[in-house]
C-alpha positions as CSV (number, residue, x, y, z in Angstrom):
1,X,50.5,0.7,84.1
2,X,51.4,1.7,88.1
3,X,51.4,-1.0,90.4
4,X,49.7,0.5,93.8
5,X,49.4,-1.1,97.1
6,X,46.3,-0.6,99.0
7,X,47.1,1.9,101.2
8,X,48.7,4.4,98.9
9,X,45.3,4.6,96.8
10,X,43.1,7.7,97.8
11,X,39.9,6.8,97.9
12,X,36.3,7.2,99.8
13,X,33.3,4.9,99.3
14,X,35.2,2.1,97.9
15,X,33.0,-1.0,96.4
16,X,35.2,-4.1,95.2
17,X,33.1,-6.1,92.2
18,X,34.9,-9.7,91.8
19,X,34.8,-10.5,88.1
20,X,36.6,-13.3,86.1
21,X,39.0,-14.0,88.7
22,X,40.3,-10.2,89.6
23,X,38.8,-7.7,92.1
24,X,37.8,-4.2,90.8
25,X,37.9,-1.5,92.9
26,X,35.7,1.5,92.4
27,X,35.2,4.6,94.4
28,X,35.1,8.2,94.9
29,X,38.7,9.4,93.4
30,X,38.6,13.3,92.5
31,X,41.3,14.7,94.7
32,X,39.1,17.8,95.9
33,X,35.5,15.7,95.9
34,X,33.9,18.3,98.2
35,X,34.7,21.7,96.3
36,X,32.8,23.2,93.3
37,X,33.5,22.6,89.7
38,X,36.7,20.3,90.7
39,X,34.9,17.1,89.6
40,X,36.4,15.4,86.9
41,X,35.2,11.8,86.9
42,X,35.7,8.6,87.7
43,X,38.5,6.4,88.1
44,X,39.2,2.8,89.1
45,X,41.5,0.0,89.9
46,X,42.2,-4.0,88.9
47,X,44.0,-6.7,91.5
48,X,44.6,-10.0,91.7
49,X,44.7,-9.7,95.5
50,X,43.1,-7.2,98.1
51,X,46.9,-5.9,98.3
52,X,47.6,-5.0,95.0
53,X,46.6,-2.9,92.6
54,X,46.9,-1.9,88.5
55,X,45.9,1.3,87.9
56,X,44.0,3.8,87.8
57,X,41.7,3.2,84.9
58,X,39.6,6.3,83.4
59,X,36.4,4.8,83.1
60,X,34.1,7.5,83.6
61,X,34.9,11.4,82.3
62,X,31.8,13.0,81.1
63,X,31.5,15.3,78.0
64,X,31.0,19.3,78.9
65,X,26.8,19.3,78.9
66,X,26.3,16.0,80.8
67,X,23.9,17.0,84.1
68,X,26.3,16.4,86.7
69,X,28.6,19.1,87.3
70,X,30.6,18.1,90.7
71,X,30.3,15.7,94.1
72,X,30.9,12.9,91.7
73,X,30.6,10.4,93.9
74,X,30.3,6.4,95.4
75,X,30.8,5.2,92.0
76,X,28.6,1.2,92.5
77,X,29.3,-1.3,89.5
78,X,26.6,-4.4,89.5
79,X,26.2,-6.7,86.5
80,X,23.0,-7.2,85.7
81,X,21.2,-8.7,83.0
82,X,24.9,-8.9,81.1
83,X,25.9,-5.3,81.2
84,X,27.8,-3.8,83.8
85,X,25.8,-0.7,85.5
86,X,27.5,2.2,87.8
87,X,25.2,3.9,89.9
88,X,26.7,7.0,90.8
89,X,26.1,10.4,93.0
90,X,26.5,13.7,90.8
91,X,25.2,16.9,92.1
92,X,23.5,19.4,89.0
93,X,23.9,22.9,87.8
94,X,20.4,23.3,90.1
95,X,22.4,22.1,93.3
96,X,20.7,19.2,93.9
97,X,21.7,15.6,94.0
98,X,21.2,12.6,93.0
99,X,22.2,9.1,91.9
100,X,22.3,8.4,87.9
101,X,22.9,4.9,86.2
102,X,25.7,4.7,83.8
103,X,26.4,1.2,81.5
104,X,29.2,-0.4,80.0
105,X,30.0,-3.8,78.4
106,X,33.1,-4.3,80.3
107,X,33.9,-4.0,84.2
108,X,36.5,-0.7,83.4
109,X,34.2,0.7,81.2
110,X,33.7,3.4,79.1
111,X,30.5,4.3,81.2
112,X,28.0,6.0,79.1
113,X,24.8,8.0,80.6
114,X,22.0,5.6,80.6
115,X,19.4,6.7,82.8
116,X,18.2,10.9,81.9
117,X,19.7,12.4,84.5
118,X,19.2,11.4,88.2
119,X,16.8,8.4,89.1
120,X,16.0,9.7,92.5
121,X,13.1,12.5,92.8
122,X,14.3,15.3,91.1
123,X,13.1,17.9,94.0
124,X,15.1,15.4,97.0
125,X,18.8,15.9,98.0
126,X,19.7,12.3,97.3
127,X,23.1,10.2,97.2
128,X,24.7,7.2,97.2
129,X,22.4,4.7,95.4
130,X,22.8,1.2,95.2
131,X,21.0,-1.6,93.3
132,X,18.9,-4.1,95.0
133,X,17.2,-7.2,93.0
134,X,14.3,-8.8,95.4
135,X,13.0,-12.3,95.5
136,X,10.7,-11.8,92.5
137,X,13.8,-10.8,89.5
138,X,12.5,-6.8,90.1
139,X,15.2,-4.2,90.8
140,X,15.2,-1.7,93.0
141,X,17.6,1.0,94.0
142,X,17.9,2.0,97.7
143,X,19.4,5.6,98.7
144,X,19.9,8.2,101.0
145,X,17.6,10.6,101.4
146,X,20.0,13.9,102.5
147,X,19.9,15.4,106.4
148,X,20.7,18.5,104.9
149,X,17.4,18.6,103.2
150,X,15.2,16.7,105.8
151,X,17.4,17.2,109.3
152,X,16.7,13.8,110.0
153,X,18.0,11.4,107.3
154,X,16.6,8.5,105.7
155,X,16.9,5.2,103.5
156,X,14.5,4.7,101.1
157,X,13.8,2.5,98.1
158,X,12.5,2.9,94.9
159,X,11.1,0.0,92.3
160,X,13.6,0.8,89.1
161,X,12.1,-0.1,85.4
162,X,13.6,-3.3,83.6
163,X,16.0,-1.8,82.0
164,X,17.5,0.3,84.5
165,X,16.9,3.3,82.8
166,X,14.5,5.2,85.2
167,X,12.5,4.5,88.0
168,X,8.7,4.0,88.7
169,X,6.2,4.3,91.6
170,X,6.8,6.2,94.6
171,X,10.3,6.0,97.1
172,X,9.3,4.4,100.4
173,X,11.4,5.1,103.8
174,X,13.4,2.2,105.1
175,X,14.7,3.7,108.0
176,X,14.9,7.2,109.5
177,X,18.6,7.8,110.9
178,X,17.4,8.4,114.7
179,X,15.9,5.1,114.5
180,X,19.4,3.3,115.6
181,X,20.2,4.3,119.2
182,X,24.1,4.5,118.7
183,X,23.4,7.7,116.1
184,X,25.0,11.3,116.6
185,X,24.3,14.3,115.1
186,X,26.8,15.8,112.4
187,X,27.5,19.9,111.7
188,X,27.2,21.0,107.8
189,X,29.4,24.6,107.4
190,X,27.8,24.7,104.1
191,X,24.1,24.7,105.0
192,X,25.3,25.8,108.7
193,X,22.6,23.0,110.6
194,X,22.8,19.9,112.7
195,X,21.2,17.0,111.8
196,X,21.4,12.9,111.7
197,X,23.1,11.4,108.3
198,X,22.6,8.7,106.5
199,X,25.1,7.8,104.1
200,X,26.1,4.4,101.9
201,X,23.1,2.0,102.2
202,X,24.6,-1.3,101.1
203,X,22.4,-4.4,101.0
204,X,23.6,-7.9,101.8
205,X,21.8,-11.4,102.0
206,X,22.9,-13.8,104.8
207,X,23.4,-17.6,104.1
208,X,20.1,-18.2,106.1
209,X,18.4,-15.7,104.2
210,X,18.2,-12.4,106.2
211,X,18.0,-9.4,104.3
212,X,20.4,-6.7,105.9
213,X,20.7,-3.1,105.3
214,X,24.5,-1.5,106.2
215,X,24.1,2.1,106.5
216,X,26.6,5.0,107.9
217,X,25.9,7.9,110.2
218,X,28.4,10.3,112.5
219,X,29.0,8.7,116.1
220,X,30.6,9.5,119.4
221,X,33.9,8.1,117.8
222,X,33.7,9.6,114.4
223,X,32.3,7.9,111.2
224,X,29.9,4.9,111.9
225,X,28.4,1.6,110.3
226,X,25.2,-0.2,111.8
227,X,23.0,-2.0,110.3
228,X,19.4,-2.9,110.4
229,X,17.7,-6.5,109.5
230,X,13.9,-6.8,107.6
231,X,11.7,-9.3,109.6
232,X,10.3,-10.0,106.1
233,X,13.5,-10.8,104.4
234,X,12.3,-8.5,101.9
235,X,13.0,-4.7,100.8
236,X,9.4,-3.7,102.8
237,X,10.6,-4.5,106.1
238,X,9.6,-3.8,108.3
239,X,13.4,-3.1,109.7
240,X,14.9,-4.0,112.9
241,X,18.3,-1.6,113.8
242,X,20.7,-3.3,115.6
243,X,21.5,-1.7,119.3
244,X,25.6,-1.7,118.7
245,X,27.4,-0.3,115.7
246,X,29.0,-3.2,113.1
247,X,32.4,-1.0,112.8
248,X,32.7,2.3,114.8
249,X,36.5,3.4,114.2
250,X,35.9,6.6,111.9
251,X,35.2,4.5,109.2
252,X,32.4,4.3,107.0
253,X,30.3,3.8,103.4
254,X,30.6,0.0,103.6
255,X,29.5,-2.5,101.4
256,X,29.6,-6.3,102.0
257,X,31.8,-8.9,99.5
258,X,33.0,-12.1,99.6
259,X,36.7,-13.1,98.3
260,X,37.8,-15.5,96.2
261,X,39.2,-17.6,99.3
262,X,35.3,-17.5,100.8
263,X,36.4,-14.9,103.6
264,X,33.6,-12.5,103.6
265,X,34.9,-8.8,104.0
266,X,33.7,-5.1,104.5
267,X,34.6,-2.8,102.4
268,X,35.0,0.6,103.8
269,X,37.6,4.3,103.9
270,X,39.3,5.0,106.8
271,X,39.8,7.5,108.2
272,X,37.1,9.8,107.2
273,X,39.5,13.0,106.5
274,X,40.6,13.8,103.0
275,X,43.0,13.3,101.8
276,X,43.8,10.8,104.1
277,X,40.7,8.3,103.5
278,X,41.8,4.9,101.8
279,X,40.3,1.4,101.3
280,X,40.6,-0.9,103.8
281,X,39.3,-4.8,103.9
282,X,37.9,-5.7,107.6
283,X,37.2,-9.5,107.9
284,X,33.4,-10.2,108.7
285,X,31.7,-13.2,110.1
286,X,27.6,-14.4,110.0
287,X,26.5,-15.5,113.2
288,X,23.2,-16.6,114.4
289,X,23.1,-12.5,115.8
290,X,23.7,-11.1,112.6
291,X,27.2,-9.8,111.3
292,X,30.5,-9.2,113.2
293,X,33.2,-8.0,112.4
294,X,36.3,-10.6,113.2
């Protein structure tokens, strides 16, 4: 197997899942992610070290009539309950999409389908789902609602079943993406509009119990991360943005992790320009404002 170092891996929306002493690295990996039909799956990548990497491993290729026909991607993996779960973006034959949960008994996988298609609303442009389990044991998933759909994006949340395998009840908005006050608007070619994005909610719980919500829009200085804290420590918020961006150097789709050696990281892809984009490890900090980035 190859031996990669971090920065020769391309790769958007990486998420790192520490298991039984390594790191995992998962992401968006297709070569061509935005085009048509050129989705083939999903691959991923096992370290000792935030330097060093085996790899890749196939551990998502679906068979010909699964839903999802292209924009595979922000492949998540979370252990939950003993099984390891990928929630994953996949646009359909209709052109809409939305995140599905895959499941596996082991952190490479095989992924098989587990949810029926998409768990998002079926009539929403929806991406980059990512599991959330509250105070109470319930799980959630939290996800973009698009800009391209609504203009003005948004996070919402949706209570999940048990099992994972589908979700129930009604998806409330977190946030709208105007909310923060460091936000720009973005251009789509493909739908020819402006509007405000959201992308790559990730959810992280401080030592002192805040519950904070990383999410990434388009900025004066390219791709941007802020984030926004509930004053109810819970997923109902009500949710505070924070004035300044956490990371504002055309990077984005972050997601929070702690290392072996207790330094607590953010895991994002810089710079946002295929196929340039690849995984990089910027040290983080708690203080009594919130996070910052070292």
């Amino acid at each position: 197997m190859k031996k990669w170092k971090t920065n020769e891996i391309q790769i958007r929306d990486p998420f790192v899942l520490k298991e039984n002493g390594s790191y995992y690295l998962f992401g968006s990996t297709d070569k061509n992610i935005w085009g048509q039909g050129t989705s083939v799956g999903f691959q991923a990548y096992k370290g000792e070290d935030l330097e060093h990497w085996e790899g890749p491993f196939d551990v998502f290729f679906p068979e010909e009539d699964y839903w999802g026909k292209d924009n595979f991607w922000a492949p998540e993996v979370h252990l939950y309950n003993g099984a390891y779960y990928m929630f994953a973006t996949f646009r359909g034959a209709d052109k809409m999409r939305g995140t599905a949960i895959l499941k596996a008994e082991n952190p490479l996988g095989p992924y098989l389908p587990w949810s029926d298609g998409p768990v998002t609303p079926k009539d929403w442009m929806s991406l980059d789902g990512t599991l959330y389990v509250d105070k109470k044991g319930k799980p959630w998933i939290v996800f973009c609602h698009e800009w391209v759909q609504i203009k003005n994006g948004e996070v919402c949340a949706m209570r999940l079943t048990d099992d994972l395998r589908k979700s129930e009840g009604e998806p409330m908005t977190l946030l709208h993406s105007t909310d923060a006050p460091w936000t720009g608007k973005a251009y789509s070619r493909e739908h020819n509009m402006e509007g405000w994005v959201t992308d790559g909610p990730n959810m992280y719980r401080m030592t002192d119990g805040r519950l904070i919500l990383l999410w990434s829009c388009m900025a004066d200085k390219g791709y941007t991360i802020g984030y926004a804290v509930s004053d109810s420590d819970e997923i109902y918020g009500p949710w505070k943005q924070c004035e300044k961006p956490l990371f504002e150097k055309d990077g984005g789709h972050g997601m929070v992790f702690e290392s072996y050696d207790l330094q607590l990281y953010l895991a994002i892809h810089q710079p946002n320009d295929t196929p340039n984009e690849r995984a990089v490890f910027v040290e983080l900090e708690e203080t009594d404002d919130g996070l910052k980035c070292k």
